[in-house]
N, C-alpha and C positions, 0 to 999 in steps of 0.2 A: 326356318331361319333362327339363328340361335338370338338372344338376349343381346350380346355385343356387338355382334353383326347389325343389328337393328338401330341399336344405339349410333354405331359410327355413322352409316345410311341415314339419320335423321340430323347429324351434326354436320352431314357436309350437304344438305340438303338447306340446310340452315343457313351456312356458309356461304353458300353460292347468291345466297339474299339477304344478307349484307346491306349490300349496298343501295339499297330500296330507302332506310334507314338513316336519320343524318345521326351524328353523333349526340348522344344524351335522349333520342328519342327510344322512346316504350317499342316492344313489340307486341305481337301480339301474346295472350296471355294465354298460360297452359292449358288452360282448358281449351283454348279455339284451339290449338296443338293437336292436342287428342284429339278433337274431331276431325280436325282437317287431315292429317295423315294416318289416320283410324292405328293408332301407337298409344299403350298405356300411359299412367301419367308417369309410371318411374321408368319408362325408358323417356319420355320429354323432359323430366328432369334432369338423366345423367346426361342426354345430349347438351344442356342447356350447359352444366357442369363442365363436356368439354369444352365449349367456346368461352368459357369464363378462365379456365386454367390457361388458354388461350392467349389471353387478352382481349379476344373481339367483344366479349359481352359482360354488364356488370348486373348480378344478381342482388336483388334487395329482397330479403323476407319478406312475403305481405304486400309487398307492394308487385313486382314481378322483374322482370327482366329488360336491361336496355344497352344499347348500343354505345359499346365504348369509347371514346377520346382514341382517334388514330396515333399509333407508336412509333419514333422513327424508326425506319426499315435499318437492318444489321448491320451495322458499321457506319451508318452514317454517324457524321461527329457534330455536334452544337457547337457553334460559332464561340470559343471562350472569351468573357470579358478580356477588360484589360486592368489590372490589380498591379501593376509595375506601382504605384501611386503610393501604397501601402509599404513599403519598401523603406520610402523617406521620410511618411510619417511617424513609424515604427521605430526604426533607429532616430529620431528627433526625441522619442521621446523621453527624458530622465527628469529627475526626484530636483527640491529644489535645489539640491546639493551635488546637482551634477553627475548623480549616478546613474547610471544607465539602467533604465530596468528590466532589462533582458531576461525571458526564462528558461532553463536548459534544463528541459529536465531527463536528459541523456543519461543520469547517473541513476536516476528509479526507474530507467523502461527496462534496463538491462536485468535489473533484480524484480519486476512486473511480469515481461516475458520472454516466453520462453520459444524458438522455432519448433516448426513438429517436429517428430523424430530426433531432438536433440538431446541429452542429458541434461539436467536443470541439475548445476553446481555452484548457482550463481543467484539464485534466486532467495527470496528474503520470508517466503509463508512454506508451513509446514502443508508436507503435501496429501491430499485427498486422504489416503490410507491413516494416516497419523492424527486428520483431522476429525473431533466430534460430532459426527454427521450425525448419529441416532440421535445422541443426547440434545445437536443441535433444532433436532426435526418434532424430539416431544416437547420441548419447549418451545418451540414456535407454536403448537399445535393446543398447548397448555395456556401460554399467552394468549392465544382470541379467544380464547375462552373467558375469562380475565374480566368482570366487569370493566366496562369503561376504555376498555382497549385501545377501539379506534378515537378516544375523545382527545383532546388538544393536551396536550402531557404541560406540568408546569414549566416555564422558558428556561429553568436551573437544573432540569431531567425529573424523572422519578422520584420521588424521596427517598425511597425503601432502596435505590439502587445507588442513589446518593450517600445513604448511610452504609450501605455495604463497600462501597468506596472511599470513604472517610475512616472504617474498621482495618482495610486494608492499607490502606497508606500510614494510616498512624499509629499502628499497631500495638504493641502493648502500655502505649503508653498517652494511646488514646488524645493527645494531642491534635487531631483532624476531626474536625465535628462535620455533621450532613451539610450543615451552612459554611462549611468551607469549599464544598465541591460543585463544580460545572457536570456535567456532562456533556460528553463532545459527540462526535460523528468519526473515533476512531483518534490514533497517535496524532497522525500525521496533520489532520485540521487544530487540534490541540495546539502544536508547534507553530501553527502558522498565526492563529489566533493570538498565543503568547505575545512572540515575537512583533505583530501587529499595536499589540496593545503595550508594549515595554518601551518599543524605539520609535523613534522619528522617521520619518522616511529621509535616506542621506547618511543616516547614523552609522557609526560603526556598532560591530554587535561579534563579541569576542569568543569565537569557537573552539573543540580541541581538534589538535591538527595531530593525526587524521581523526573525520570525522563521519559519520553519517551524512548522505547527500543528499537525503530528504532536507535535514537544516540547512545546507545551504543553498538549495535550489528553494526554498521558503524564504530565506530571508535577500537574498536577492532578486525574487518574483515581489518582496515589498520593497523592493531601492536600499538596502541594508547594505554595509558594508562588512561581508566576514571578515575577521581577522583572525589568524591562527597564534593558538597558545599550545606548544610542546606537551606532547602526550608521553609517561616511557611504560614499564612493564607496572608501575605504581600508579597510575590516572597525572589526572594533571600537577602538573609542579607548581606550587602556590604559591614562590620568587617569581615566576616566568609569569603567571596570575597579577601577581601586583604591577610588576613592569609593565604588562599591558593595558592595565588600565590607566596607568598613569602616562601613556604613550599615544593613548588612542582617544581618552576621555568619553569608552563606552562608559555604557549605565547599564550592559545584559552580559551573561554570559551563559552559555548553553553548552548542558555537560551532562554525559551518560556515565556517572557513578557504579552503574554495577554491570560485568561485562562487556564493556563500553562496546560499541560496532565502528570500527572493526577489528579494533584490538585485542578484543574480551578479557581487558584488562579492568582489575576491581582497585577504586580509588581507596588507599592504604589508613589504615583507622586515623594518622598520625597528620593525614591532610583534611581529613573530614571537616573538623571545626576550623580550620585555617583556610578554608576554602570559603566556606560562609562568611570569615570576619573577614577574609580580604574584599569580598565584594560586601560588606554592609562599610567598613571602612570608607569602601569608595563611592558611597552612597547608589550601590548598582543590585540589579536581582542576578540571582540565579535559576534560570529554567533547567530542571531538573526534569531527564526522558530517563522515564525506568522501567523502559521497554521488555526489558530481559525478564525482568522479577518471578516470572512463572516460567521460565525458561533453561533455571537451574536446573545441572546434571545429577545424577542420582549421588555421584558422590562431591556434590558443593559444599557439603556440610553448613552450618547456620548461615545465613544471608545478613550483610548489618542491616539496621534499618533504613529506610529511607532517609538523605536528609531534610526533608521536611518534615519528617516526623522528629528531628532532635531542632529542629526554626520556630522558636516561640515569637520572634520578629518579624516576620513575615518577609523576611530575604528570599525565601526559596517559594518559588511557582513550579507546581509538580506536575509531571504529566505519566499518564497511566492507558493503556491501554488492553483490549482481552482481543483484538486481531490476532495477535502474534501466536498466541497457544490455542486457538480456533481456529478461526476461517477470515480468509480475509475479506469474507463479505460480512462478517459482524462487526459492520464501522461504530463499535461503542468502545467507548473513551473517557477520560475525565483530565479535568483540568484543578488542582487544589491550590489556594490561596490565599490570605490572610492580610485584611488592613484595604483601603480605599481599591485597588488594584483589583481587587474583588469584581466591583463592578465595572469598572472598564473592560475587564476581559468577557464580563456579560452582557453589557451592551454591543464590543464588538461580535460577537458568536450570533445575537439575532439579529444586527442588521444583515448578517453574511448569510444565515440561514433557519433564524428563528427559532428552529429547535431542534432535535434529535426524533422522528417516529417514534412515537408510543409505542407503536406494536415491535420494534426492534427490540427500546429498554423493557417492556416486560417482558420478552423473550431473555434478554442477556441477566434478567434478575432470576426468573424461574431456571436456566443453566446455572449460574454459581451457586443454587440454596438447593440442586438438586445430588442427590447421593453418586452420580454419575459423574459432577464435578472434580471431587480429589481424585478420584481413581482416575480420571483422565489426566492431571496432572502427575501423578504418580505413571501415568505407563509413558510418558514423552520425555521424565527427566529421568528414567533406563533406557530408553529408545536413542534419544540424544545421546546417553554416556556411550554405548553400545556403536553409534555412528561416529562418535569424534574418535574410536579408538580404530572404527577400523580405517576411517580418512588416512589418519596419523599413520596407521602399519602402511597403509598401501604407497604413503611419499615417500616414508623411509625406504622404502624396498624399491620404487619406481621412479623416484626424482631428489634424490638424498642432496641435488647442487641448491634446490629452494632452502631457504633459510627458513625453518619453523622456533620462535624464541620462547614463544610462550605456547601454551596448551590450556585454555580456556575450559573452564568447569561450569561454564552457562554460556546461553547463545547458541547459535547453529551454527559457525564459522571459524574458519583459521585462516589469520593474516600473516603471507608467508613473504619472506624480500626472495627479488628475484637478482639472479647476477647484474652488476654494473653493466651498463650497455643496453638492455634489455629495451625492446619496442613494444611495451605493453600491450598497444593497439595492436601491432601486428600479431602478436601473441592470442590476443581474444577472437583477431578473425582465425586465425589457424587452427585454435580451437572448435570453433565454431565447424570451420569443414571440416574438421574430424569427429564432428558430434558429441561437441562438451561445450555448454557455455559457462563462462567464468567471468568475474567483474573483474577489470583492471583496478590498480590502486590509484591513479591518476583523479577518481572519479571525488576522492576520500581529501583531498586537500585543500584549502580556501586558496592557497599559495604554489607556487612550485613545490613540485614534490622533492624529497629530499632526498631521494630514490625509487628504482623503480620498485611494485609490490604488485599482489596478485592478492587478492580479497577470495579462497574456496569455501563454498557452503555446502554443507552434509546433512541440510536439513530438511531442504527442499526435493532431495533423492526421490522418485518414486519409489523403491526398494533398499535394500540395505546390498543389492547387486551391483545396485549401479553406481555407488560411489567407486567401489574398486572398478568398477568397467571404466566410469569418468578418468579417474586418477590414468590408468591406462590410456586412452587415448587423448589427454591431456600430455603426457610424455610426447606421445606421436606429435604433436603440435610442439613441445617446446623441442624437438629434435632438429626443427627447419628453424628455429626463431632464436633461441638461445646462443650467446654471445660461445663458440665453440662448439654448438652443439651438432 
């Protein structure tokens, strides 16, 4: 009798005794096994092994085998509470100011994820192929290495990664010192911390319209009140800037200066300082996401600098992150600052979560000082150029009625208007069943939109195939949806 044979013959032998057994009680122990049904001990182990894959029985090392907690049988259903209760407490709940604090964050699952079998056009991380996986993998591997590794990192990050942080935000002119930077847990806790630690809960807190729906699904998960300030091919208008604050009697404003998402439009040299003195004017901060910064196209030519690297007054709170041209499981981050708001924004960061893993920052320190770092930046800002031009051929040639205004030289994305009339929603499921997903513009405004848009990303592609396959069966979809089409 062969070895399996023998095995199954002992598991249902097993089986059938059971019920001798109440639940949580010992059986007998593999050795009384072996003798009793004169069977080796590695076929009484793998029979044991089958009734544990089972569920009838629970294996403990060392200790031996017992009789498992009975399962309900297939299909039956568990009686569900009743939660209707949760319903009235939930919507009761708002900020002292009467804001509801509702959180939708319908605008980041759609750029999160992806169906299988679908084209990701829509999505916000560079994907697998494009991402630092080796360089990812010798740094991690270099990091435990690392005296100290797993020891309690200090509550403000690293310092060596703090000062690399401080290098890169202030750059030549060296105005961000190591004791200017946080370290965060990625952009997006960055933003939220910000914004936590600027506004009241109730407050108004003054965004560009369109914007990024991380910020505004942040700032009304903390009771905030967005308010939109006009975006155009220039960043924001610094008339439209003061009127809102003097409209609204925010004290933040939260603004993507280079590349902005979803416009990838770059804030004009001429607004730069006009944008600072309108909010120090009005005694308000600037949160500053300079998300894109490693995400320039090979032909961006010079990038300006940060503005918080030209904020000797401490107006601008900077946020920084290395997800975006990695992996979006590298949640490192930094938050830069200057003047009492320093520590607010670091006492909020550790009651929320105390600190950032050690062993993440000495990982994201040993990737940026590793020789593996430029060159990986250097192969995503050709890869990037390389992908926005074939997105760009393939609308022209495949949906020439989308309005493309601008052509972004940083960023993964083009923000395209769609015709008047347009049903966005309908538009992204129709996609969707033709195997393309795409974020609506609908998702990008604090306010009514002031038209309909269609937010495409070329960076998240698994290949440089499947933009043009996307674009293609994206037409299939706006053929049933489009106002004529």
């Amino acid at each position: 009798m062969s070895e399996r044979s023998s095995v199954a013959e002992l598991a249902a032998s097993l089986r059938s005794e059971l019920d001798r057994y109440s639940p949580g009680e010992k059986l007998p122990s593999s050795r009384a096994l072996v003798e009793r049904f004169r069977a080796s001990p590695v076929t009484v182990s793998r029979a044991l092994a089958v009734l544990a894959a089972e569920g009838l029985v629970v294996t403990r090392p060392g200790v031996g085998a017992f009789r498992a907690e009975p399962r309900p049988a297939p299909g039956a259903l568990q009686q569900p509470g009743d939660v209707s209760w949760q319903e009235v407490t939930l919507s009761a709940e708002t900020s002292a100011d009467q804001v509801p604090r509702s959180v939708d964050a319908s605008g980041l699952t759609t750029t999160l994820e992806t169906p299988p079998g679908v084209l990701d056009l829509g999505g916000g991380y560079l994907p697998p192929g494009l991402q630092p996986e080796k360089a990812l993998a010798d740094a991690l591997a270099r990091a435990g290495r690392r005296p100290g590794a797993w020891r309690r990192p200090p509550l403000e990050g690293v310092e060596e990664l703090r000062g690399w942080f401080a290098r890169e935000i202030g750059g030549r002119s060296g105005t961000v010192a190591a004791e200017d930077v946080l370290v965060t847990a990625g952009g997006q806790a960055a933003l939220t911390t910000a914004l936590r630690a600027l506004a009241a809960p109730g407050a108004a807190v003054l965004v560009e319209s369109p914007t990024y729906p991380g910020i505004l699904a942040a700032a009304r998960a903390s009771g905030l009140r967005p308010v939109p300030v006009p975006v155009d091919a220039h960043g924001v208008r610094p008339e439209l800037l003061a009127d809102a604050f003097r409209a609204s009697g925010a004290r933040v404003f939260v603004c993507q200066p280079l590349f902005q998402n979803p416009t990838g439009a770059v804030l004009a040299p001429e607004r730069r300082g006009e944008v600072v003195r309108v909010a120090r004017e009005s005694g308000a901060f600037v949160i500053e996401d300079d998300f894109a910064r490693h995400l320039a196209h090979q032909d961006a030519g010079p990038l300006p600098p940060a503005l918080r690297a030209e904020d000797p007054d401490g107006v601008v709170v900077h946020v920084r992150s290395l997800s975006k041209a990695t992996s979006p499981s590298l949640r490192v981050g930094a938050l830069a600052a200057r003047g009492p708001v320093l520590e607010r924004l670091r006492a909020i960061q550790i009651v929320d979560s105390f600190f950032v893993p050690r062993p993440l920052q000495e990982a994201a320190l040993e990737l940026v000082g590793a020789p593996a770092w430029p060159r990986h930046l250097r192969t995503i800002a050709a890869e990037l150029r390389t992908r926005r031009a074939l997105m760009a051929g393939a609308l022209a040639a495949e949906l020439p009625a989308l309005g493309l205004d601008h052509l972004p030289r940083g960023g993964y994305h083009l923000w395209l208007r769609l015709p008047d009339g347009t049903d966005e929603h309908a538009l992204m499921a129709a996609a969707l069943r033709a195997g393309v997903a795409v974020a609506p513009g609908r998702s990008y405004f604090a306010a009514e939109s002031p038209a309909p848009y269609l937010r495409l990303a070329f960076g998240p592609a698994a290949a440089e195939g499947d933009i043009v396959e996307g674009v293609r069966r994206l037409r299939t979809a706006c053929a049933y949806t489009l106002p004529g089409g």
